[in-house]
N, C-alpha and C positions, 0 to 999 in steps of 0.2 A: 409444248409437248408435240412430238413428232405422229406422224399419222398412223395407225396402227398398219403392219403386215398385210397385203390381199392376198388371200390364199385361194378365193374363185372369181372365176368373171364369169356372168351371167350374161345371155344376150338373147332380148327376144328375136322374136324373127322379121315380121312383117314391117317395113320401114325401118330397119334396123342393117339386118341383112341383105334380104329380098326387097326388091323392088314393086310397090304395089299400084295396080290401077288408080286414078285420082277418083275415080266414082263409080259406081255399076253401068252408071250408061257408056263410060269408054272401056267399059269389061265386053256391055255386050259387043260394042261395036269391032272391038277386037277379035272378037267371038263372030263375026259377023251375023248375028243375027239381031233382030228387028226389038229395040228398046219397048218393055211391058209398061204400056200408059199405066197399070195396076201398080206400080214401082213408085210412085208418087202418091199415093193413096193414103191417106194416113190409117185409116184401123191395116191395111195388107200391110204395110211398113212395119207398124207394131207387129201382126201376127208372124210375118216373117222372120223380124229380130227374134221373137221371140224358140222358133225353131231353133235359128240360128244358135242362140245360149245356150235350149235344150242339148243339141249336136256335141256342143263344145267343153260340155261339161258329161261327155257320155251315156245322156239320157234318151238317146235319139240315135239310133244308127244313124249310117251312110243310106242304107237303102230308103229309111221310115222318113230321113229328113228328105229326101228330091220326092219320093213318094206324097208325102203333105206341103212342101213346098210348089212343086211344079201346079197344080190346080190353082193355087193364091193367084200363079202371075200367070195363066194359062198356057204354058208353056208343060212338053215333053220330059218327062227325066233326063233325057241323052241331052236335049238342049243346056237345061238347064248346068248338068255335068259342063257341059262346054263354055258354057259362062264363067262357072267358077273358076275353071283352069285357067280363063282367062284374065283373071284377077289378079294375076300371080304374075308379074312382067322380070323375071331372070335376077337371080344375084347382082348387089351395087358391086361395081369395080375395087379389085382389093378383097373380096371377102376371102378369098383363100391364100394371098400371103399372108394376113393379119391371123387368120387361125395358124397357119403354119409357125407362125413366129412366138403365138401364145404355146405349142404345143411344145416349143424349145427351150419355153420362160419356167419356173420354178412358183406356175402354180397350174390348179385344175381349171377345166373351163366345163361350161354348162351352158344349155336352152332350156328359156321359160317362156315359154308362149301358149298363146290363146291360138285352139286351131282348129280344125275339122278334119274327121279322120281323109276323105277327098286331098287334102290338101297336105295332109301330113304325108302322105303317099308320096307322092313326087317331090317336096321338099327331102323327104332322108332316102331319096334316090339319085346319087350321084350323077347318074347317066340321063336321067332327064334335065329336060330343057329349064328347069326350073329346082332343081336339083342343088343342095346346098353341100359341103364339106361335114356334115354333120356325124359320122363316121371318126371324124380326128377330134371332134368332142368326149371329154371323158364323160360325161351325164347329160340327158335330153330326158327333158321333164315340159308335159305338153298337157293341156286342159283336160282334153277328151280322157285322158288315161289317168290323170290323178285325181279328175272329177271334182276340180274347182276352177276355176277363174280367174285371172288378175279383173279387178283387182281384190278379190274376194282373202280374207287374211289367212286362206286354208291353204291356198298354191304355195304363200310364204313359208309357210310353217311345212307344209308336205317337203321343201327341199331343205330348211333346217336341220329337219329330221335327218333324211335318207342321206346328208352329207354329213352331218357333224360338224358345221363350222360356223364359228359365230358370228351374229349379224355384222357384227365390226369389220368382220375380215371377206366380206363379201362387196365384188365392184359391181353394180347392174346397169345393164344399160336395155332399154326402153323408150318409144316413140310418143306414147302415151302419159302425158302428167298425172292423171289419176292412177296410172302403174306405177311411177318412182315414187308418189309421193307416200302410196301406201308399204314400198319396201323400205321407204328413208324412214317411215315411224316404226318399223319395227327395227333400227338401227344400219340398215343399210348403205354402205356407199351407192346412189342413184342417179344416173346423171341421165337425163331427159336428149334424149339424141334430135336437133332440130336441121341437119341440114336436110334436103330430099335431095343434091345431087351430089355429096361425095360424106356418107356419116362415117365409113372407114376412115378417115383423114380425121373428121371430128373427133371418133373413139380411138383413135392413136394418140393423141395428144391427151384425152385423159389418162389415160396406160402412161403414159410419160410422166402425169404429175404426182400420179401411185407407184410412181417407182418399179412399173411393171415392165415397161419398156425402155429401151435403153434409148 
Protein backbone atom coordinates (compact mmCIF):
# COMPACT_ATOMS: atom_id res chain seq x y z
CA UNK A 1 0.00 0.00 0.00
CA UNK A 2 1.51 3.11 -1.21
CA UNK A 3 2.01 6.12 1.43
CA UNK A 4 -0.73 8.25 1.81
CA UNK A 5 -0.59 12.12 0.12
CA UNK A 6 1.46 15.00 2.35
CA UNK A 7 -0.48 17.75 2.23
CA UNK A 8 1.48 19.83 5.30
CA UNK A 9 4.99 19.95 6.30
CA UNK A 10 5.48 21.17 9.67
CA UNK A 11 8.82 22.37 11.09
CA UNK A 12 9.86 23.36 14.38
CA UNK A 13 12.23 25.88 14.70
CA UNK A 14 14.99 25.67 17.11
CA UNK A 15 17.55 22.80 15.82
CA UNK A 16 15.53 22.33 12.99
CA UNK A 17 15.83 25.58 11.25
CA UNK A 18 17.72 27.85 13.54
CA UNK A 19 20.83 27.34 14.79
CA UNK A 20 20.90 27.08 18.65
CA UNK A 21 23.59 27.72 21.22
CA UNK A 22 25.01 24.17 22.53
CA UNK A 23 24.47 25.40 26.26
CA UNK A 24 23.63 28.72 28.32
CA UNK A 25 27.17 29.05 29.14
CA UNK A 26 28.15 29.57 25.27
CA UNK A 27 24.87 31.85 25.15
CA UNK A 28 26.37 33.83 27.84
CA UNK A 29 29.71 33.92 26.62
CA UNK A 30 28.41 35.02 23.29
CA UNK A 31 26.56 37.49 25.09
CA UNK A 32 29.68 38.44 26.58
CA UNK A 33 28.72 38.48 29.82
CA UNK A 34 30.03 36.66 33.04
CA UNK A 35 28.43 32.85 33.35
CA UNK A 36 25.67 32.88 36.73
CA UNK A 37 27.47 30.12 39.08
CA UNK A 38 23.28 30.24 40.25
CA UNK A 39 22.94 28.42 36.57
CA UNK A 40 24.13 25.18 38.03
CA UNK A 41 22.13 25.19 40.90
CA UNK A 42 19.59 22.77 41.04
CA UNK A 43 16.33 24.16 42.87
CA UNK A 44 17.37 27.88 40.40
CA UNK A 45 17.49 25.34 37.43
CA UNK A 46 14.14 23.86 38.25
CA UNK A 47 12.73 27.41 39.16
CA UNK A 48 13.99 28.88 36.05
CA UNK A 49 12.62 26.03 33.74
CA UNK A 50 9.89 26.38 35.42
CA UNK A 51 9.31 30.27 34.24
CA UNK A 52 10.64 29.35 31.16
CA UNK A 53 7.17 26.75 30.55
CA UNK A 54 5.15 29.41 32.30
CA UNK A 55 6.53 32.11 29.27
CA UNK A 56 5.88 29.46 26.56
CA UNK A 57 2.69 28.50 27.06
CA UNK A 58 1.54 32.37 27.70
CA UNK A 59 1.12 32.40 31.25
CA UNK A 60 3.92 34.72 31.81
CA UNK A 61 4.67 37.76 29.78
CA UNK A 62 7.96 38.89 28.22
CA UNK A 63 8.20 41.53 30.77
CA UNK A 64 6.95 39.14 34.15
CA UNK A 65 9.41 36.40 32.90
CA UNK A 66 13.24 38.59 32.94
CA UNK A 67 11.20 40.53 35.68
CA UNK A 68 11.27 37.04 38.10
CA UNK A 69 13.82 35.52 36.10
CA UNK A 70 16.73 38.09 36.20
CA UNK A 71 16.89 37.98 40.45
CA UNK A 72 17.26 33.69 40.22
CA UNK A 73 20.41 34.27 38.34
CA UNK A 74 21.26 37.79 39.78
CA UNK A 75 21.50 39.40 36.85
CA UNK A 76 19.55 42.77 35.12
CA UNK A 77 16.64 42.44 32.70
CA UNK A 78 18.62 43.91 29.67
CA UNK A 79 21.28 41.42 30.67
CA UNK A 80 19.43 38.76 30.76
CA UNK A 81 17.44 39.92 27.38
CA UNK A 82 21.04 39.82 25.92
CA UNK A 83 21.59 36.25 26.84
CA UNK A 84 18.74 35.01 25.39
CA UNK A 85 19.21 36.54 22.02
CA UNK A 86 22.05 34.98 22.28
CA UNK A 87 20.76 31.62 22.22
CA UNK A 88 19.67 31.93 18.88
CA UNK A 89 22.94 31.49 16.61
CA UNK A 90 21.26 32.49 12.68
CA UNK A 91 19.48 30.14 10.20
CA UNK A 92 21.22 26.42 9.24
CA UNK A 93 22.45 26.95 5.57
CA UNK A 94 19.66 26.18 2.93
CA UNK A 95 16.65 27.24 5.15
CA UNK A 96 15.45 29.56 2.57
CA UNK A 97 15.73 27.63 -0.71
CA UNK A 98 14.06 24.64 0.87
CA UNK A 99 11.06 26.80 1.92
CA UNK A 100 11.20 28.55 -1.32
CA UNK A 101 10.89 25.21 -3.04
CA UNK A 102 8.21 23.95 -0.57
CA UNK A 103 6.26 27.12 -1.37
CA UNK A 104 6.37 25.80 -5.42
CA UNK A 105 5.47 22.20 -4.20
CA UNK A 106 1.55 21.31 -4.14
CA UNK A 107 1.29 21.36 -0.44
CA UNK A 108 0.89 23.95 2.72
CA UNK A 109 3.74 24.40 5.11
CA UNK A 110 3.66 25.35 8.80
CA UNK A 111 5.66 26.06 12.20
CA UNK A 112 5.22 24.41 15.47
CA UNK A 113 7.36 25.34 18.01
CA UNK A 114 7.93 25.80 21.46
CA UNK A 115 9.06 29.65 22.01
CA UNK A 116 9.06 32.82 23.91
CA UNK A 117 7.46 35.75 22.98
CA UNK A 118 11.52 37.44 23.11
CA UNK A 119 12.32 35.05 20.72
CA UNK A 120 9.50 34.86 18.49
CA UNK A 121 10.18 38.53 17.75
CA UNK A 122 13.22 38.35 15.89
CA UNK A 123 12.65 34.69 14.45
CA UNK A 124 9.43 36.16 12.18
CA UNK A 125 11.63 39.12 11.62
CA UNK A 126 13.15 38.73 8.31
CA UNK A 127 15.63 41.61 8.62
CA UNK A 128 17.13 40.54 11.87
CA UNK A 129 20.19 38.70 12.39
CA UNK A 130 18.23 35.77 13.36
CA UNK A 131 15.31 36.24 11.45
CA UNK A 132 13.72 33.17 9.59
CA UNK A 133 11.67 33.13 6.05
CA UNK A 134 8.64 32.51 8.17
CA UNK A 135 6.43 35.03 6.09
CA UNK A 136 6.65 32.34 2.99
CA UNK A 137 5.01 30.01 5.43
CA UNK A 138 1.31 29.41 5.03
CA UNK A 139 0.64 28.76 9.13
CA UNK A 140 2.91 29.49 12.31
CA UNK A 141 1.52 28.13 15.21
CA UNK A 142 3.87 28.82 18.22
CA UNK A 143 3.41 27.71 22.23
CA UNK A 144 3.10 31.00 23.70
CA UNK A 145 -0.06 31.89 21.38
CA UNK A 146 -1.90 28.44 21.27
CA UNK A 147 -1.03 28.12 24.98
CA UNK A 148 0.19 24.54 24.82
CA UNK A 149 3.49 22.87 24.39
CA UNK A 150 4.91 20.05 22.43
CA UNK A 151 4.94 17.88 23.61
CA UNK A 152 1.70 18.39 25.32
CA UNK A 153 -1.36 16.49 22.99
CA UNK A 154 -3.05 20.11 22.93
CA UNK A 155 -0.46 21.93 20.28
CA UNK A 156 -1.24 18.52 18.12
CA UNK A 157 -4.74 18.96 18.21
CA UNK A 158 -4.70 22.96 18.22
CA UNK A 159 -3.22 22.71 14.37
CA UNK A 160 -5.49 19.55 13.44
CA UNK A 161 -8.17 21.75 14.16
CA UNK A 162 -7.34 25.26 12.57
CA UNK A 163 -5.86 23.16 9.44
CA UNK A 164 -8.30 20.53 8.57
CA UNK A 165 -5.95 17.86 7.67
CA UNK A 166 -5.48 14.51 8.68
CA UNK A 167 -2.87 13.23 10.74
CA UNK A 168 -1.98 10.91 7.77
CA UNK A 169 -1.39 13.62 5.61
CA UNK A 170 0.97 15.56 7.80
CA UNK A 171 5.11 15.37 7.47
CA UNK A 172 6.82 16.87 10.87
CA UNK A 173 9.89 17.47 11.44
CA UNK A 174 11.40 18.14 15.01
CA UNK A 175 14.81 17.98 17.00
CA UNK A 176 13.30 16.66 19.90
CA UNK A 177 12.09 12.64 20.18
CA UNK A 178 9.58 13.31 22.85
CA UNK A 179 8.11 15.95 20.04
CA UNK A 180 7.91 13.21 17.07
CA UNK A 181 7.02 10.58 18.99
CA UNK A 182 3.97 12.30 20.55
CA UNK A 183 2.96 13.54 16.86
CA UNK A 184 3.67 9.93 15.38
CA UNK A 185 0.87 8.46 18.02
CA UNK A 186 -1.46 10.67 17.04
CA UNK A 187 -0.83 9.51 13.25
CA UNK A 188 1.78 11.69 12.14
CA UNK A 189 4.48 11.35 9.60
CA UNK A 190 7.56 12.41 12.25
CA UNK A 191 10.79 12.22 11.46
CA UNK A 192 13.25 13.29 14.34
CA UNK A 193 15.88 15.67 12.63
CA UNK A 194 19.51 14.42 14.06
CA UNK A 195 22.21 16.17 12.00
CA UNK A 196 23.40 19.64 14.01
CA UNK A 197 25.54 20.75 10.95
CA UNK A 198 23.47 20.39 7.78
CA UNK A 199 19.30 19.12 8.89
CA UNK A 200 18.20 21.06 5.50
CA UNK A 201 20.05 18.19 3.42
CA UNK A 202 18.59 15.60 6.18
CA UNK A 203 14.80 17.08 5.67
CA UNK A 204 15.30 17.16 1.80
CA UNK A 205 15.82 13.64 1.37
CA UNK A 206 12.77 12.96 3.59
CA UNK A 207 10.66 15.32 1.20
CA UNK A 208 12.15 13.08 -1.50
CA UNK A 209 10.90 9.83 0.09
CA UNK A 210 7.26 11.62 0.46
CA UNK A 211 7.17 12.22 -2.80
CA UNK A 212 7.19 16.00 -1.81
CA UNK A 213 10.30 16.78 -3.62
CA UNK A 214 11.43 16.03 -6.70
Amino acid sequence: MSNPTIQLVVFDLGGVLIRLAPDWRDAFERASLAYPATMDDDATHAALWELVMLEEVGALGERGFFDKAGPLLGLGAGDLVRAFDAYLCGAFPGVDALIDELAAAPVQTACLSNTNHNHWKDLANPDHQNGLPLHKLGLRFVSQLVGHRKPDPGIYQHLENATGIAPRSILFFDDREDNTAAAAKRGWHAHQVKSADDPVAEMRDVLKKHNVLS
